[in-house]
N, C-alpha and C positions, 0 to 999 in steps of 0.2 A: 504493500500500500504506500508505502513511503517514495517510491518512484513517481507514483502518480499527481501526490501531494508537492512533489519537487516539483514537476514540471509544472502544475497549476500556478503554484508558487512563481516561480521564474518568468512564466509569462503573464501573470498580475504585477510585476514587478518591472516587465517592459513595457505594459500599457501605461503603466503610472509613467513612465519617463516622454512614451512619445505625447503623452497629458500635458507635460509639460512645455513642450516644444509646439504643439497647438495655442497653449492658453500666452504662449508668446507672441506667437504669429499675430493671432488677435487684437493685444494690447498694444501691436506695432501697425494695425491696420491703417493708421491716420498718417504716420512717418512718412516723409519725404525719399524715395530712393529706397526703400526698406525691404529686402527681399527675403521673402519666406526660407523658413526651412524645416524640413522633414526628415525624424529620425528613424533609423531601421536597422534592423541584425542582423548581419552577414554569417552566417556559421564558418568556423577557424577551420582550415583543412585538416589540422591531426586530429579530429574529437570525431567523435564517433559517431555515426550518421543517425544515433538513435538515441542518443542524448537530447535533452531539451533542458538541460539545464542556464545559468547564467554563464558560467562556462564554458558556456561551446558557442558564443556566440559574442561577435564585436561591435559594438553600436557605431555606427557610420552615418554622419549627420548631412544631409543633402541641402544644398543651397539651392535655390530658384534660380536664376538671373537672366531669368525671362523680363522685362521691362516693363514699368508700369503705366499706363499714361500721363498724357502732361495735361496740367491743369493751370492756367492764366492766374498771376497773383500781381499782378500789375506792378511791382517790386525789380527796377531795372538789377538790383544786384543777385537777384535769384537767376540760378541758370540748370538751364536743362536740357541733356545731351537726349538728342533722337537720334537712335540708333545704336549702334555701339559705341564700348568705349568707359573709360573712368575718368574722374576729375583725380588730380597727383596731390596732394598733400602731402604738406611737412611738419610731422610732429616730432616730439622729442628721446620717440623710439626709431625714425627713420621715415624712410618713405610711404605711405601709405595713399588707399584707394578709397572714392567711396562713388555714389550715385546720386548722391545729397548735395544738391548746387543749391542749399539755403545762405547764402554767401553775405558778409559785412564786410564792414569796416572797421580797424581798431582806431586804436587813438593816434597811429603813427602812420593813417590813411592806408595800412595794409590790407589787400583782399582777406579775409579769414573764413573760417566757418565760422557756425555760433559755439563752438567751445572754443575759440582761439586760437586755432592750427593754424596755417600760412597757406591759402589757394596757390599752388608753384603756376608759372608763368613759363614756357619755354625757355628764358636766359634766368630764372631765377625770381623770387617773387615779387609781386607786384602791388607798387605803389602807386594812390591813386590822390592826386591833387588838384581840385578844379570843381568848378560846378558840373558842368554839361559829362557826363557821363554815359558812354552808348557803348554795349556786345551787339558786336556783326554776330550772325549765322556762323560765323571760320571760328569764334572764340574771340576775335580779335578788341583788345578795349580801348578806346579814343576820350580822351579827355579834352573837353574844349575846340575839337577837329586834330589834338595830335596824339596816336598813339603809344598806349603808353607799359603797349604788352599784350601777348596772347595766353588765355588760358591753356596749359599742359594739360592736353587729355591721350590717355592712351587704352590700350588693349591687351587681351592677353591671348595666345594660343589655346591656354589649359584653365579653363576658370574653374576647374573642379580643385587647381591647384591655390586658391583664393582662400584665404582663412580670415574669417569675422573677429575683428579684436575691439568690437565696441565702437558706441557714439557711431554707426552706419561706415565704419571703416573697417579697408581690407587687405589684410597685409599679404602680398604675396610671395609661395615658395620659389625656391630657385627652378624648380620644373616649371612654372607658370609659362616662362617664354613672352614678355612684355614686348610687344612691337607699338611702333610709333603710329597714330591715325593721318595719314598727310592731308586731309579734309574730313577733318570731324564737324558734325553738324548740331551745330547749339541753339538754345531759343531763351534770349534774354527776356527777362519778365514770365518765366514759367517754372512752375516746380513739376518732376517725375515725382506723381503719386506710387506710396507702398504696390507691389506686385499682389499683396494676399488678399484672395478671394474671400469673402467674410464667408458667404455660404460654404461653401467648400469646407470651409475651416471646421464651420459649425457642426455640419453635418460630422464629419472625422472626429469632431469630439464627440457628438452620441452615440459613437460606434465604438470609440473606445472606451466609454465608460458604462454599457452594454455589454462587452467584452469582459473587461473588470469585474462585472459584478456576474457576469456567467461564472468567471474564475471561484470566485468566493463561493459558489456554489457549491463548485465540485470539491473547494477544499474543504465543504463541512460536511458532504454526503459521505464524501471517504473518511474524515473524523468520527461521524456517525457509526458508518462500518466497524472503523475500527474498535469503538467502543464495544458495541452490540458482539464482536468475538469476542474479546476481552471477557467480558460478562458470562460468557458461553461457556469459557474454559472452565473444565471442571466437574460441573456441574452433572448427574447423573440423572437420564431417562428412563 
């Protein structure tokens, strides 16, 4: 009985995890650039094909980055890439990625995000001094009619290679393969809304918590069992 109870176990114990990674997606549905993701278990090649334990199985967390649409916020310093493509930030781990062109100003006229990273520029970041403020469609920023820098947006070959490290950034590995866009196409005065499907969402969570609660089931009908022998033993007909 105790096998049965493991496996019940184990997979109440990855419903509750992919639970988790829904009730995220959700709380990000509003996010700028925000791209879902969905958790799953791959079985490890040495474990035994008849295991259903926690152990025999590696949780593999999947990113979307399918794109979400763009939505007009009349906000010249918001910028949003159609089609492919990442905006290059510089934080103080290194370079990083995101899809969130919610873009300011600091106090030293830098482009930033809103936690204070550095929007990078093709030669380096970008200072902005002047009233009249315009992004071309190419990225390109024109202060007063003189240029004063293009947004760095690029690519990668491998976006499975793309690892989420927070605030809609994305740090990539050395397998990513980062190539340059030579016309990437942007739209000043627009934010890329979140990719996650609310429905979708929804729906995946009453399924997993249908799921769950099947689990819990079976782990007290086998309980049951087990007592009901228990009690058995012994005793004479």
């Amino acid at each position: 009985m105790m096998y049965g109870v493991n496996t019940a176990v184990s997979a109440a114990v990855k419903k509750l995890s992919q639970h988790d990674y829904v009730t995220h997606n959700l709380a990000n549905a509003q996010t700028p650039g925000y791209k879902a993701e969905r958790l799953i278990f791959v079985r490890k090649p040495e474990t035994d094909l008849m295991a259903e334990d926690t152990f025999s199985h590696d949780p593999v967390v999947l990113i979307d980055h399918s794109p979400g649409t763009l939505q007009k916020s009349g906000n010249p310093f918001d910028v949003a890439i159609q089609g492919e493509g990442y905006f290059a930030i510089e934080t103080k781990d290194g370079e990083r990625y995101t899809r969130n062109g919610s873009f300011t100003l600091n106090a030293s006229g830098e482009l930033v995000t809103q936690s204070g990273d550095a929007v990078m520029g093709e030669g380096g970041r970008i200072t902005i001094s002047g009233k009249k403020v315009e992004i071309s469609n190419t990225g390109a920023i024109s202060v007063d009619g003189s240029e004063a820098g293009r947004i760095k947006v690029v690519d990668f070959k491998k976006k499975d290679a793309l690892v989420k490290r927070g605030n809609g950034l994305f740090e990539a590995a050395r397998n990513a393969e980062q190539t340059a866009l030579e016309n990437p196409e942007v739209r000043s005065g627009y934010l890329e809304t979140s990719n996650v499907q609310a429905v979708k969402e929804m729906v995946e969570m009453i399924d997993i918590q249908r799921s769950f609660e099947a689990y819990l089931k079976i782990m007290q009908t086998i309980s049951d069992q087990d007592r009901m022998s228990t009690n058995r033993i012994g005793k004479v007909y």
